[in-house]
ZADRENTOR-773569 format. One record per residue: residue number from 1; x, y, z of N, C-alpha, C in turn. Coordinates in steps of 0.2 Angstrom, whole numbers. Layout:
BEGIN
NUM, X, Y, Z, X, Y, Z, X, Y, Z
...
REM end
This chain:
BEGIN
1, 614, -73, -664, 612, -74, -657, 619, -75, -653
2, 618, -72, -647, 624, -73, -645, 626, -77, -639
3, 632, -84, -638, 632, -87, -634, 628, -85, -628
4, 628, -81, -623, 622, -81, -618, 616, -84, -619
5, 614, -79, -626, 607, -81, -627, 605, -88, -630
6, 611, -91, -633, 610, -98, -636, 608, -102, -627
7, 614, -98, -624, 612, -105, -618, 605, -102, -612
8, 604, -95, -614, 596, -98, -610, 590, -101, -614
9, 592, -99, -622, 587, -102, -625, 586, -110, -624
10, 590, -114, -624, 595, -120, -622, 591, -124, -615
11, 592, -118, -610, 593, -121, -603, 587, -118, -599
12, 586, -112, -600, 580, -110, -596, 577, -106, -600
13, 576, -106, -605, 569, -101, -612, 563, -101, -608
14, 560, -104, -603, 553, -100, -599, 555, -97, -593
15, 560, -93, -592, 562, -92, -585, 569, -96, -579
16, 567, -93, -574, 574, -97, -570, 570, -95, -563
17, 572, -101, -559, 570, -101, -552, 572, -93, -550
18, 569, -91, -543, 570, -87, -538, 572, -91, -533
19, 578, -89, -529, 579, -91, -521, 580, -86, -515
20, 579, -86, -511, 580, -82, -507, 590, -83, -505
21, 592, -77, -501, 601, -79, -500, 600, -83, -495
22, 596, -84, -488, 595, -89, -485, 596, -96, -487
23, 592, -98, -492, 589, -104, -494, 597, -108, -499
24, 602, -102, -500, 609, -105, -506, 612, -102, -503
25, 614, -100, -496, 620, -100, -494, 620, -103, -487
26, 627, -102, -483, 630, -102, -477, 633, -95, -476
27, 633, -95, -468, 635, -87, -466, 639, -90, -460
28, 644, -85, -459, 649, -85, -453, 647, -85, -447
29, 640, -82, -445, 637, -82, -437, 630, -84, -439
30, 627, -86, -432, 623, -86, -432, 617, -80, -429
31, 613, -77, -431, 611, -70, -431, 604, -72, -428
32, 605, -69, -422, 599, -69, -418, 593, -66, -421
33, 592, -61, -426, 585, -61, -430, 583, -64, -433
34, 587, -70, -434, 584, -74, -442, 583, -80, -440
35, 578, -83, -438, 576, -90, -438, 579, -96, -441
36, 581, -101, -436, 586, -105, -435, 587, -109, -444
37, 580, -111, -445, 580, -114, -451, 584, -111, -458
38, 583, -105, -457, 587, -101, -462, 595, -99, -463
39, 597, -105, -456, 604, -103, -456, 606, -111, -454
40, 608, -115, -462, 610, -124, -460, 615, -124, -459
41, 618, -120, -462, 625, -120, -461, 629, -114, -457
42, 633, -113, -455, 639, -108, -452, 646, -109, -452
43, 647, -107, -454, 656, -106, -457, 659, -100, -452
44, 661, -103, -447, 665, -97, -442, 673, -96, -445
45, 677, -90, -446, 681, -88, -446, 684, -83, -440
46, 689, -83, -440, 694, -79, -435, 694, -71, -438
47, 691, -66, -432, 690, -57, -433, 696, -55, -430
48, 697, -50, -434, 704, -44, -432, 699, -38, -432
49, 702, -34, -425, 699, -28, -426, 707, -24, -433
50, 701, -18, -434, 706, -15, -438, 715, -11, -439
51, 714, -10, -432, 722, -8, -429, 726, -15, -430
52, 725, -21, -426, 726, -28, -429, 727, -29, -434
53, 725, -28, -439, 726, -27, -448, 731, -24, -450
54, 732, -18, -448, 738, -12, -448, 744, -18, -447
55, 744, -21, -441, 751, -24, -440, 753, -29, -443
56, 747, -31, -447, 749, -38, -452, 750, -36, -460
57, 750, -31, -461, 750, -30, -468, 760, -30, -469
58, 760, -33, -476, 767, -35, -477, 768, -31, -484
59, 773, -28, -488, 774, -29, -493, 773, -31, -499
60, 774, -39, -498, 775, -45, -502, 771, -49, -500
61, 766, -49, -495, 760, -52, -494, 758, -57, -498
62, 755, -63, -496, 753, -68, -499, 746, -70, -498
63, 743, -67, -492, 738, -69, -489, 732, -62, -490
64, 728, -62, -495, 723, -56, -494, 720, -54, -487
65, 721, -48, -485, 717, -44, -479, 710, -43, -482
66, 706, -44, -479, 700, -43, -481, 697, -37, -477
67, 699, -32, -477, 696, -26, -472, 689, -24, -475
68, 687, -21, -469, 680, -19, -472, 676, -13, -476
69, 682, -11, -480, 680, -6, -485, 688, -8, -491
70, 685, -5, -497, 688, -6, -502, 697, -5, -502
71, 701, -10, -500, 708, -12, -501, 712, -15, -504
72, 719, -14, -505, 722, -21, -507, 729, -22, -502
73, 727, -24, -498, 731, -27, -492, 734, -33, -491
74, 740, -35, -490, 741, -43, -490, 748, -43, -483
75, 745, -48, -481, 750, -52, -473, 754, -57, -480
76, 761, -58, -474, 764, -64, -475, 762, -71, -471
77, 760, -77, -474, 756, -82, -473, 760, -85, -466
78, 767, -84, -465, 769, -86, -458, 767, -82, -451
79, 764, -75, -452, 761, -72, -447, 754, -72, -445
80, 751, -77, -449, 746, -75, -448, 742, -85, -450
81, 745, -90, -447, 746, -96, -449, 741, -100, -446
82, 738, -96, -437, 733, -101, -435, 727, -97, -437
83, 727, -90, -440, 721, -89, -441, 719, -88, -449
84, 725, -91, -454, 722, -93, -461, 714, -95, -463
85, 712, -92, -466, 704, -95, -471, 706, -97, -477
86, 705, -100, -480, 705, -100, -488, 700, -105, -489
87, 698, -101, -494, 688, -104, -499, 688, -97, -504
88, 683, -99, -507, 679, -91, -512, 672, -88, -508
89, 674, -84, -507, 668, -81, -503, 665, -74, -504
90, 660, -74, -501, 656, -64, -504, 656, -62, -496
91, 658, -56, -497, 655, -52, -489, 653, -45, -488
92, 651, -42, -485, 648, -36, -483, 651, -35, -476
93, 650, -28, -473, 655, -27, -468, 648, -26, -463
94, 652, -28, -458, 647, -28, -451, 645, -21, -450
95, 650, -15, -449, 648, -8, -449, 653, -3, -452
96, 646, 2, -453, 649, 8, -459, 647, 7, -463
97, 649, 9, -471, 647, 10, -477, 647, 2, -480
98, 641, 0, -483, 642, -6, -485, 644, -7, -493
99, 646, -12, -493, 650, -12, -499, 650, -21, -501
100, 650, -25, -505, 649, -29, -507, 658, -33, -510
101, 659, -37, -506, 667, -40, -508, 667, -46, -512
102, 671, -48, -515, 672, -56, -518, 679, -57, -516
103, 682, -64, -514, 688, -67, -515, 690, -75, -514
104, 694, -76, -519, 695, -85, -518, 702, -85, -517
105, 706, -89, -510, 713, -88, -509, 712, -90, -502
106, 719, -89, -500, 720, -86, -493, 717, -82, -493
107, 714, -81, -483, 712, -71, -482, 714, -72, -476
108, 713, -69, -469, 712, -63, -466, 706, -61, -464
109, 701, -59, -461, 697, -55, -464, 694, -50, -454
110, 693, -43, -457, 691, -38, -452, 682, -40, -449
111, 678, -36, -449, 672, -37, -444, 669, -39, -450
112, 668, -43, -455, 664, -43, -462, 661, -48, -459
113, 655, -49, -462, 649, -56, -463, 649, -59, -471
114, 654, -64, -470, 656, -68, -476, 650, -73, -476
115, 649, -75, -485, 646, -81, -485, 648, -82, -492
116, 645, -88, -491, 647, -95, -498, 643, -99, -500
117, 643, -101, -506, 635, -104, -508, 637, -111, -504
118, 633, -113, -503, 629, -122, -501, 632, -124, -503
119, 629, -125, -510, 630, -130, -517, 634, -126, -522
120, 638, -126, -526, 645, -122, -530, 640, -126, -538
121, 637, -132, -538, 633, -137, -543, 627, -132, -545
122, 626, -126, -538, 619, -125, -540, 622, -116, -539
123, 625, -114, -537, 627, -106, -536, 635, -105, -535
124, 634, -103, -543, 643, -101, -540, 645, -95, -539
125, 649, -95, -531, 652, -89, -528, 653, -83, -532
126, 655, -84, -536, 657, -76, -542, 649, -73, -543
127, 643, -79, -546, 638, -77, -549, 634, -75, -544
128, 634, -75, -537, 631, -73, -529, 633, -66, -529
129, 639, -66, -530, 645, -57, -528, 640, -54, -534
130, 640, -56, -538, 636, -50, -542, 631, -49, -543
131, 625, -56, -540, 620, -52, -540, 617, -47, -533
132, 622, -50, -528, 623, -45, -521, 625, -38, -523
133, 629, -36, -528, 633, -32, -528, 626, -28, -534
134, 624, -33, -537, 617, -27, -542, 611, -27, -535
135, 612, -28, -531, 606, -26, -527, 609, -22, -520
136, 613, -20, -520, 620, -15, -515, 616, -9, -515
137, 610, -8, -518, 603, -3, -516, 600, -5, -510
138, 597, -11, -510, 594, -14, -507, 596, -15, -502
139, 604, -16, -501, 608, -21, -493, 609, -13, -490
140, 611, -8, -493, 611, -2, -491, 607, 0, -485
141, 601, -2, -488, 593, 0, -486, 592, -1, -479
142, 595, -6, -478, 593, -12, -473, 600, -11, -466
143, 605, -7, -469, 609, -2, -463, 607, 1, -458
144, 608, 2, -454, 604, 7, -447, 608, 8, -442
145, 607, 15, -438, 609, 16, -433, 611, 23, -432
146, 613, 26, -426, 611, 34, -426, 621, 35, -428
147, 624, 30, -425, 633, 32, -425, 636, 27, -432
148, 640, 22, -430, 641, 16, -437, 634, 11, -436
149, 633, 11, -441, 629, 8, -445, 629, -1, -448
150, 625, -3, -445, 625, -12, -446, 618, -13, -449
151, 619, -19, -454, 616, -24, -456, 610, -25, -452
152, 604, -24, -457, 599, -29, -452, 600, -37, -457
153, 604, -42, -454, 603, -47, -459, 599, -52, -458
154, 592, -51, -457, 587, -54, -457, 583, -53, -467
155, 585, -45, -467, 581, -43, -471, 588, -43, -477
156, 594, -44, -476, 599, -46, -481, 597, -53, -485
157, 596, -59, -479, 595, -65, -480, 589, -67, -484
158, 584, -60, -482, 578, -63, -487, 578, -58, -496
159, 581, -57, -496, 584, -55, -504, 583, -60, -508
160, 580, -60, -512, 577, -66, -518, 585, -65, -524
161, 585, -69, -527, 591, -69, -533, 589, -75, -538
162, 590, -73, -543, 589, -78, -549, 595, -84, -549
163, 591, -89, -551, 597, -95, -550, 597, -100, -558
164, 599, -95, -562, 599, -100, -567, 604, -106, -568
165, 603, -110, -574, 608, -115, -571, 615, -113, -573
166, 617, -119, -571, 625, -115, -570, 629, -113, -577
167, 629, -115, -582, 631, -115, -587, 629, -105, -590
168, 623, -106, -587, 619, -97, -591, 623, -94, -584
169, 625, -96, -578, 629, -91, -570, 634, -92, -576
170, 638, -97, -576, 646, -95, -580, 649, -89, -585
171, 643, -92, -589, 645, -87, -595, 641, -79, -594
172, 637, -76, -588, 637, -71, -585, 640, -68, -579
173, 646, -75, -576, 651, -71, -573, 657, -69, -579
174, 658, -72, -585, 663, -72, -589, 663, -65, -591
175, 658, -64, -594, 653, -58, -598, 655, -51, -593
176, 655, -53, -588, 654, -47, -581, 661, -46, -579
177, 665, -52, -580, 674, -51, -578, 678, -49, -582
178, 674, -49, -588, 677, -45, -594, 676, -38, -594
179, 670, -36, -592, 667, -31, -591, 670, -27, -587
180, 670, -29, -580, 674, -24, -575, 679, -24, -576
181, 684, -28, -577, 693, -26, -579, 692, -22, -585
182, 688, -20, -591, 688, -15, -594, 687, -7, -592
183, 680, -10, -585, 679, -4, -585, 686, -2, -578
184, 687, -6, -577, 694, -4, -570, 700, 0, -575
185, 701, -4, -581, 706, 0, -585, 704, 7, -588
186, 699, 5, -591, 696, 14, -594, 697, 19, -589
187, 693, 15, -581, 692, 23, -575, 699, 24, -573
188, 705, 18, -575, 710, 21, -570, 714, 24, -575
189, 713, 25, -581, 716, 27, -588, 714, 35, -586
190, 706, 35, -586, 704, 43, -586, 704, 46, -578
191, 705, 42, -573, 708, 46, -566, 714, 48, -566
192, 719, 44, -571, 726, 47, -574, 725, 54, -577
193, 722, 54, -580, 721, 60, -585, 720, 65, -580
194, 713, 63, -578, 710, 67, -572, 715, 71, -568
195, 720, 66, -565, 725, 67, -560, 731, 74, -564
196, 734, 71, -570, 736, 76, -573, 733, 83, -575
197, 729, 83, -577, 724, 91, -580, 723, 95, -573
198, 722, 89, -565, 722, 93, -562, 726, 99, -559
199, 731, 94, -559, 738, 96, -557, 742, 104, -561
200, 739, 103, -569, 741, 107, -573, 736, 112, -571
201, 731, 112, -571, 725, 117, -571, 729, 122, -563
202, 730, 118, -558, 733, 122, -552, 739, 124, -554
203, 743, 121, -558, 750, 125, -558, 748, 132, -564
204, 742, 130, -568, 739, 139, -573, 738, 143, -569
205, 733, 140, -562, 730, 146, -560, 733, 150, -555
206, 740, 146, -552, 743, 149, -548, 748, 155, -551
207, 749, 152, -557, 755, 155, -562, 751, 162, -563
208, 745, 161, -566, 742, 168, -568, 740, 173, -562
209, 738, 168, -557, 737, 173, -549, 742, 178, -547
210, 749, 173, -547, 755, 176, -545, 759, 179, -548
211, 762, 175, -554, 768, 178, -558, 764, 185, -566
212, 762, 189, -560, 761, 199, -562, 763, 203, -560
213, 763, 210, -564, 764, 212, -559, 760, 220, -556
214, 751, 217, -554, 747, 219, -553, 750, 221, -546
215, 745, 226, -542, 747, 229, -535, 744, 225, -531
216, 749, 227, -525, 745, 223, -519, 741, 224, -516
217, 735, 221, -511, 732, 224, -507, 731, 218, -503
218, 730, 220, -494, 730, 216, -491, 718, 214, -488
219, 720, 207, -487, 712, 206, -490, 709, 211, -482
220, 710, 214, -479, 707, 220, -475, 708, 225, -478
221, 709, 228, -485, 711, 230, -488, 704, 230, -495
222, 704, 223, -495, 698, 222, -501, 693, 219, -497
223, 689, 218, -491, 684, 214, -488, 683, 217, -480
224, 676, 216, -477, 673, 215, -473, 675, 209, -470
225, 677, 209, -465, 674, 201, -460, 671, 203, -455
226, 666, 197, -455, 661, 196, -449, 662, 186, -449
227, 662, 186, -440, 666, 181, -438, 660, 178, -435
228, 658, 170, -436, 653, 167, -433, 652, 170, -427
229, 645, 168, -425, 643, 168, -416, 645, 164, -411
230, 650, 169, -407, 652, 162, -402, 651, 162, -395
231, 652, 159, -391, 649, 160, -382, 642, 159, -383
232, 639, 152, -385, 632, 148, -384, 627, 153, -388
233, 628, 159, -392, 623, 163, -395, 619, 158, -400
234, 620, 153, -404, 618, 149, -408, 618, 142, -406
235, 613, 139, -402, 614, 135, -398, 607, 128, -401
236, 608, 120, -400, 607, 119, -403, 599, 120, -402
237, 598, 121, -396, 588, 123, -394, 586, 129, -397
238, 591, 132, -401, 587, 137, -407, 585, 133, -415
239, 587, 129, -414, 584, 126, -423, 579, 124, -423
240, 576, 126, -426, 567, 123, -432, 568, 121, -436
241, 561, 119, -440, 563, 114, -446, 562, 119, -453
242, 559, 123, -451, 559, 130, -455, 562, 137, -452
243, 561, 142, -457, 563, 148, -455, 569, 151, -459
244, 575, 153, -454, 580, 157, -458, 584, 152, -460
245, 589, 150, -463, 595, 147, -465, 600, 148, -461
246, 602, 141, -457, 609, 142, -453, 614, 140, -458
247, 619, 144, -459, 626, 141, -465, 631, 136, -460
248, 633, 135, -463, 638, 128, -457, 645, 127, -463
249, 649, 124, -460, 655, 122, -463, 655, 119, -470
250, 650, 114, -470, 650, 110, -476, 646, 114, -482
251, 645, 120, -481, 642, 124, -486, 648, 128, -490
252, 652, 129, -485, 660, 134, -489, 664, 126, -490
253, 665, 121, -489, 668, 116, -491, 665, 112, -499
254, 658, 112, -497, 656, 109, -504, 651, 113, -509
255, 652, 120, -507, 647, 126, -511, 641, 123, -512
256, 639, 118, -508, 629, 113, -509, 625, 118, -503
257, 620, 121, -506, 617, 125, -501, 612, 123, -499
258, 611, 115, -495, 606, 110, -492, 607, 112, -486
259, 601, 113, -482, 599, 115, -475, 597, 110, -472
260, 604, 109, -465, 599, 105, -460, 596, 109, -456
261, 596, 114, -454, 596, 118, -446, 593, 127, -450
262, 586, 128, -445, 586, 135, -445, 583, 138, -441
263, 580, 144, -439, 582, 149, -433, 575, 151, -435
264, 570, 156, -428, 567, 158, -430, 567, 165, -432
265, 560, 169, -435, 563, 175, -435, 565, 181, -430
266, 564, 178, -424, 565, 182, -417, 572, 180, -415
267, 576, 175, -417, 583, 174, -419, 585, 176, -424
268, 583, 175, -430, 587, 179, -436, 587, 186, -433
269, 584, 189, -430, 585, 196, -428, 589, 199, -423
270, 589, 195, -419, 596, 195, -414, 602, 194, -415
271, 603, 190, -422, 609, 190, -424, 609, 193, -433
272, 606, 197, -432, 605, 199, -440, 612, 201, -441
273, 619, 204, -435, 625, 206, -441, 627, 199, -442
274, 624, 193, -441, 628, 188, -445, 625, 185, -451
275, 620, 190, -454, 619, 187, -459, 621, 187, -467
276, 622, 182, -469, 622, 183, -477, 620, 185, -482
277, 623, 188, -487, 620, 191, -494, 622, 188, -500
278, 620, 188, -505, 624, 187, -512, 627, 189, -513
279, 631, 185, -514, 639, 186, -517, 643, 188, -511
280, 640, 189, -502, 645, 186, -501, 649, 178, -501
281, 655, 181, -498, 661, 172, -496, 659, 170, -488
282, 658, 163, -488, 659, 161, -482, 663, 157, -482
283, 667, 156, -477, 675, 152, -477, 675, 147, -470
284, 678, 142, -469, 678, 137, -467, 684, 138, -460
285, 683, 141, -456, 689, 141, -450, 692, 135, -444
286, 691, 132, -446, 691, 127, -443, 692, 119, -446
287, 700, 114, -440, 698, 109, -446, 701, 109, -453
288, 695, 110, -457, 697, 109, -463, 696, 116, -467
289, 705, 120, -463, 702, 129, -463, 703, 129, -473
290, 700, 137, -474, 703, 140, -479, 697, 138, -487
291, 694, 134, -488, 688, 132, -491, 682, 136, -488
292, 681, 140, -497, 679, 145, -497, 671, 144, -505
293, 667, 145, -503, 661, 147, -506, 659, 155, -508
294, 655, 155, -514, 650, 161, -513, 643, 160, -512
295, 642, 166, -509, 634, 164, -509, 630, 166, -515
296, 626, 160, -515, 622, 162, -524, 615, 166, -524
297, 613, 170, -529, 609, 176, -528, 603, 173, -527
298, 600, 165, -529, 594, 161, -527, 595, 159, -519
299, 600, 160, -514, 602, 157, -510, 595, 159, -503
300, 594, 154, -497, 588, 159, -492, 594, 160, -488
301, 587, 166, -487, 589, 171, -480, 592, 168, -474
302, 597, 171, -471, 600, 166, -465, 607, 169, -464
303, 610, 164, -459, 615, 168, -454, 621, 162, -455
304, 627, 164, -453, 632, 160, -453, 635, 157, -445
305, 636, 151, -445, 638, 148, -438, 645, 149, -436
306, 645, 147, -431, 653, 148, -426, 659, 147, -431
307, 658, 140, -435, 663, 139, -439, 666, 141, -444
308, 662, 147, -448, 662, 149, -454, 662, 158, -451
309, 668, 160, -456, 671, 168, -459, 666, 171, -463
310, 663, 178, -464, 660, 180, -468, 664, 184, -471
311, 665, 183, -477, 669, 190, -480, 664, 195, -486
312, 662, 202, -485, 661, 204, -489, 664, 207, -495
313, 665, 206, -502, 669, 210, -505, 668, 217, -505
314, 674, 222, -506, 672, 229, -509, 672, 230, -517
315, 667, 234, -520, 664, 235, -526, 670, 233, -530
316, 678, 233, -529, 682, 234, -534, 685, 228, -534
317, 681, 222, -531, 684, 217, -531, 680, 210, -533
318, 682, 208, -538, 677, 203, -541, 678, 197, -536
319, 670, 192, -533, 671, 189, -527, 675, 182, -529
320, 672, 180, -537, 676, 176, -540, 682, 175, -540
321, 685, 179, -543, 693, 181, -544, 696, 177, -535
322, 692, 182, -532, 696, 181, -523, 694, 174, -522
323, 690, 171, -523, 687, 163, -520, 695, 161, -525
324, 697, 162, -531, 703, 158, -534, 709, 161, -530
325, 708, 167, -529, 715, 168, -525, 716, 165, -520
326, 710, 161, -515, 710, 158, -508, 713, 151, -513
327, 710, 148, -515, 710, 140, -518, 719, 141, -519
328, 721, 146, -521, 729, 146, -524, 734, 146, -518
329, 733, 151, -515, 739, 154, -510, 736, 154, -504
330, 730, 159, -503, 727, 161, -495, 727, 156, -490
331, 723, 149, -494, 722, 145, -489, 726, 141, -487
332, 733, 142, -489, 740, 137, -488, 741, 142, -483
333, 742, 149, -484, 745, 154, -480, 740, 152, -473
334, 735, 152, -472, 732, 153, -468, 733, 145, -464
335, 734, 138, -467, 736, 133, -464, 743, 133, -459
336, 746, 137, -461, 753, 140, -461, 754, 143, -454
337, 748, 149, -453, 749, 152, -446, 742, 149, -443
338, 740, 143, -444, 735, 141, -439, 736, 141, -432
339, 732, 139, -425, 734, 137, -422, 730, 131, -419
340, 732, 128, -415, 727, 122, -412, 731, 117, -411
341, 728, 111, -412, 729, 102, -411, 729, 99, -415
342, 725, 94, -416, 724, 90, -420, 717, 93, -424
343, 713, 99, -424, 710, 101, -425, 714, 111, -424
344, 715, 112, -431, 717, 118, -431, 712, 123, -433
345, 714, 128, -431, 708, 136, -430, 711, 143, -433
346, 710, 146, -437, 713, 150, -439, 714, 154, -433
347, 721, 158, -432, 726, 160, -431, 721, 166, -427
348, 720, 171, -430, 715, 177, -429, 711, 180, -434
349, 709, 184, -435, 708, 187, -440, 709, 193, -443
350, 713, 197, -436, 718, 200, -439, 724, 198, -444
351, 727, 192, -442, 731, 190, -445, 730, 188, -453
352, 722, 187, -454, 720, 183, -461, 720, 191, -465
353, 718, 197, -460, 717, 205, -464, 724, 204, -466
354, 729, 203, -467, 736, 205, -467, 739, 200, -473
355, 733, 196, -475, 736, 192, -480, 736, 197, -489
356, 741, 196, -490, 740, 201, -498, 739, 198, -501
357, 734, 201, -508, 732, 195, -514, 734, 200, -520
358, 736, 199, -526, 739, 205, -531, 730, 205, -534
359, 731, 211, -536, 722, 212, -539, 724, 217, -543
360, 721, 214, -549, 721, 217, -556, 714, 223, -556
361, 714, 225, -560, 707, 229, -561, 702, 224, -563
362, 697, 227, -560, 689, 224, -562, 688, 220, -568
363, 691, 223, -574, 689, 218, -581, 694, 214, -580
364, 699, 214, -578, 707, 210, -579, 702, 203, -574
365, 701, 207, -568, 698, 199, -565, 692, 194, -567
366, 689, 201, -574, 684, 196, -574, 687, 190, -579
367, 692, 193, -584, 695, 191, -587, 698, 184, -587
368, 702, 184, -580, 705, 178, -578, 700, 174, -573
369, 694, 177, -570, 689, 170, -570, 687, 167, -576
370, 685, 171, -583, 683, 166, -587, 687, 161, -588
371, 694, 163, -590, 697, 158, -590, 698, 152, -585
372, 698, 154, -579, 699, 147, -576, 693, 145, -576
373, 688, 147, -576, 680, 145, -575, 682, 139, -581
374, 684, 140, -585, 683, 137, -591, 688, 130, -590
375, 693, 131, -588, 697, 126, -584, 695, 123, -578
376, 691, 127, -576, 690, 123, -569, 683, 116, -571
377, 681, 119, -575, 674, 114, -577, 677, 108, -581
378, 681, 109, -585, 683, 102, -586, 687, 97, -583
379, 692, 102, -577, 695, 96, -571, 690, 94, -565
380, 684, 99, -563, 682, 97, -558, 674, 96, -557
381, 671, 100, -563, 666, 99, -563, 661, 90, -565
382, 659, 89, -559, 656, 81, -560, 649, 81, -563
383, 646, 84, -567, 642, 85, -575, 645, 86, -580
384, 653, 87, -579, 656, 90, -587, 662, 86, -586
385, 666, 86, -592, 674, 86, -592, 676, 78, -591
386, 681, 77, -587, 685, 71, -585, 680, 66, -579
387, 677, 72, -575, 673, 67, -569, 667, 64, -572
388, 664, 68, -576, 658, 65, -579, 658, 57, -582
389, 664, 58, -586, 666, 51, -593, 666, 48, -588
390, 671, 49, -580, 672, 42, -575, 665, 38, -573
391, 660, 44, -573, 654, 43, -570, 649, 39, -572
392, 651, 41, -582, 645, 38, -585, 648, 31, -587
393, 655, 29, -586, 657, 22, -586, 656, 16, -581
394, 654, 21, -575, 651, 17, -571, 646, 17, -572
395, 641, 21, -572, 634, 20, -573, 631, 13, -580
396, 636, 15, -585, 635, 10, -589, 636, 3, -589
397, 642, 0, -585, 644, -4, -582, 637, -8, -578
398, 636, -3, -572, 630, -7, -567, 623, -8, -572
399, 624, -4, -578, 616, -4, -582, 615, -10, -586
400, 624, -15, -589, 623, -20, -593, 623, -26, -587
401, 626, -24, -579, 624, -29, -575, 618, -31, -572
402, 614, -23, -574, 608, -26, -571, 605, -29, -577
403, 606, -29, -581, 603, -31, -588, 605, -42, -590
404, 611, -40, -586, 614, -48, -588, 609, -51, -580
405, 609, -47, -577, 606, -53, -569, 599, -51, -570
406, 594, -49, -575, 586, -49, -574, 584, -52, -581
407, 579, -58, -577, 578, -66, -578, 571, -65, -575
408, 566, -67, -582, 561, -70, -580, 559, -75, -574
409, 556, -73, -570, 553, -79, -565, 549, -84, -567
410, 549, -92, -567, 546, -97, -570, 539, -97, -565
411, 541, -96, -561, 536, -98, -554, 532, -91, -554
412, 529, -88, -556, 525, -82, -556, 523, -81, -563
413, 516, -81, -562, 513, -81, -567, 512, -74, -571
414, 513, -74, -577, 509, -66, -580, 504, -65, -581
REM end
C-alpha cells in the first residue's frame, strides 16, 4: 500500500467533503455577478497593463512578473517597491487564453484574478492550483466574447473541488511536484531532440534540393497560376453555410481542410476559373507569404480567396517534390522580393514565374519525396515521431492528475 493510500485509509476511507471555490477562497475583486456572500474576503493587489511589464523586467530580477500567459519574467525589487505582493496564490487571466498559475514569493502581477485559500489549516494553495488546473476544461468553458475573451466568474466560483484533509492535500501536492518536474524534464529533453532532427531534416532537405546537378526550370516554366478574386468579387454577403468550399489562408498554412465560408452554386459559377482540383498547390500571399498546401483527392468542391495563389502543376512535375522545393528556397526567395508594411504581399506574380527550382525527372522526384516524406514524419508529424512522445507525456501526466484529485464524495449517497 502505498503512503497516499495508507493516509486516506487513515483520514478519509468513506470519502472527502466537496466545497465550492467560493466557500475556501478569497479573490482580488469583488465581481458584480457573484453574490456578496460568496465573496468574504478580497485581497486587492496593484495591475500593470502589459507594455508596463515590458519596462519592468530585469535580468537578474528578484521579484516574479506575473503576466498573463505562460512566462518567466522577473523585476528588480527596487523598481517596483510600492507596488510589491508577496503571498502564495493561484490565478487565471482576466482575458485571452485561460490558463491556470501558482506562485509563492514576491510578484508583480498583469490583468490576472488571483486568489488564495481562506484557511491554508483546511486548503493548501498548491493543492487548489491543481485542482483548478485539472478542471482548466471547465474554467475554459466559462470564457466568452466575440474579441478577447473573459471569465464568467460567477460560474468559476461555483466549481466544487475535493477537500481532503490536509495530510492526504500534502502528499498529493508532493506526488504531483514530483511529477511535473519530471515531466518538464522529459518534454524539454525531447523538444531538444525535437529542435535538433529538426534543424537536421532542413539542412537534408535543402542539401538534396540544391546541391545537383539536375536542370533548371523556372516555376512558369512548370505551373499554371491563378491568383485569388480581387475588387469585392468574393464578398462577405456571399457566404452560406453549405454549398461550394471557399479555400482561405489557413488551408495552405496548416494543410487542415475545415470550412468556415461557402458560396452558392450561382457563385461558384461565376467564379469557376478560381476553382480547385486535386493536387492542385494553394499558397499563402500574404502576411504569412510562401506556405504551401496540396489539395487532397477527398477534398469539396470550391474556389480559392483573394489571399491564396493557385498553382497548377504540369504532368512532368511531381506536386509533392515542388511543395518541398517551396518549404526549402522559394518561400525565402519570395519573402525576399515582397513588398508591403508590416503586412507583406508577394511582389507579383510575374516575379514568382521567374523563380528556378532544379527538377529531376519524375521517378528522381518521386524518389526524393519518399525520402523526405519519411523524415518529415518523424520531425513533424504530431501522431508520429518526436511530437507525439511530447504529446503522450502530457496526456499521461494530466491522466495520473486527474486520478490523484478524484475522491469519493462522503455527502452523496450511492
Amino acid at each position: 500500500m502505498s503512503r497516499l493510500e495508507q493516509l486516506i485509509e487513515k483520514f478519509c476511507p468513506n470519502g472527502v467533503e466537496f466545497r465550492y471555490i467560493w466557500e475556501v477562497t478569497a479573490w482580488d475583486k469583488r465581481f458584480n455577478i457573484v453574490d456578496d456572500y460568496k465573496q468574504k474576503k478580497i485581497i486587492k493587489y496593484t495591475y500593470y497593463l502589459s507594455s508596463d511589464l515590458k519596462e519592468l523586467v530585469a535580468p537578474n530580477g528578484t521579484v516574479k512578473i506575473l503576466t498573463t500567459n505562460k512566462s518567466d519574467l522577473w523585476a528588480n525589487e527596487d523598481d517596483v517597491v510600492k507596488t510589491l505582493s508577496d503571498g502564495e496564490i493561484v490565478c487565471i487571466p482576466w482575458g485571452g487564453n485561460p490558463i491556470v498559475q501558482y506562485y509563492k514569493g514576491k510578484f508583480v502581477t498583469g490583468d490576472n484574478r488571483i486568489a488564495t485559500s481562506l484557511n491554508v489549516s483546511i486548503l493548501d494553495n498548491k493543492f487548489l492550483y491543481y485542482c483548478m488546473q485539472n478542471k482548466l476544461e471547465d474554467i475554459a468553458s466559462f470564457y466568452r466574447g466575440s474579441g478577447i475573451k473573459h471569465p464568467n466568474m460567477s460560474k468559476v466560483l461555483d466549481i466544487q473541488i475535493p477537500i481532503p484533509p490536509l495530510p492526504v492535500q500534502n502528499e498529493i501536492v508532493r506526488i504531483l511536484d514530483n511529477f511535473t518536474e519530471l515531466t518538464v524534464e522529459l518534454t524539454a529533453e525531447l523538444t531538444a531532440e525535437f529542435t535538433a532532427r529538426k534543424k537536421q531534416y532542413e539542412y537534408y532537405r535543402d542539401s538534396i534540393l540544391e546541391n545537383n546537378d539536375y536542370p533548371c526550370k523556372t516555376l512558369g516554366e512548370l505551373c499554371k497560376f491563378v491568383r485569388g478574386p480581387f475588387g469585392g468579387a468574393l464578398k462577405k454577403e456571399c457566404f452560406k453555410n453549405s454549398g461550394y468550399a471557399v479555400y482561405e489562408q489557413q488551408h495552405a498554412i496548416y494543410s487542415k481542410f475545415e470550412f468556415r465560408y461557402y458560396i452558392s452554386e450561382e457563385k461558384f459559377n461565376e467564379l469557376r476559373r478560381f476553382e480547385v482540383f486535386p493536387n492542385d498547390l494553394i499558397m499563402s500571399c500574404s502576411g504569412t507569404m510562401g506556405k504551401i498546401a496540396i489539395i487532397p483527392f477527398d477534398a469539396p468542391r470550391g474556389i480559392i480567396n483573394q489571399a491564396l495563389l493557385k498553382l497548377t502543376p504540369n504532368n512532368n512535375v511531381n506536386a509533392k517534390y515542388l511543395k518541398y522545393c517551396f518549404e526549402s528556397s522559394i518561400a525565402k526567395q519570395m519573402n525576399d522580393n515582397a513588398r508591403g508594411g508590416a503586412i507583406k504581399n508577394v511582389a507579383s506574380v510575374d516575379v514568382l514565374k521567374k523563380i528556378e527550382v532544379k527538377l529531376p525527372t519524375l521517378s528522381d522526384q518521386q524518389r526524393i519525396v519518399d525520402i523526405l516524406d519519411r523524415f518529415d514524419i518523424l520531425c513533424n508529424d504530431i501522431s508520429k515521431g518526436l511530437p507525439a512522445e511530447i504529446r503522450e507525456r502530457q496526456k499521461q501526466y494530466e491522466y495520473y492528475r486527474n486520478k490523484l484529485l478524484t475522491f469519493k464524495n462522503k455527502n452523496v449517497e450511492v
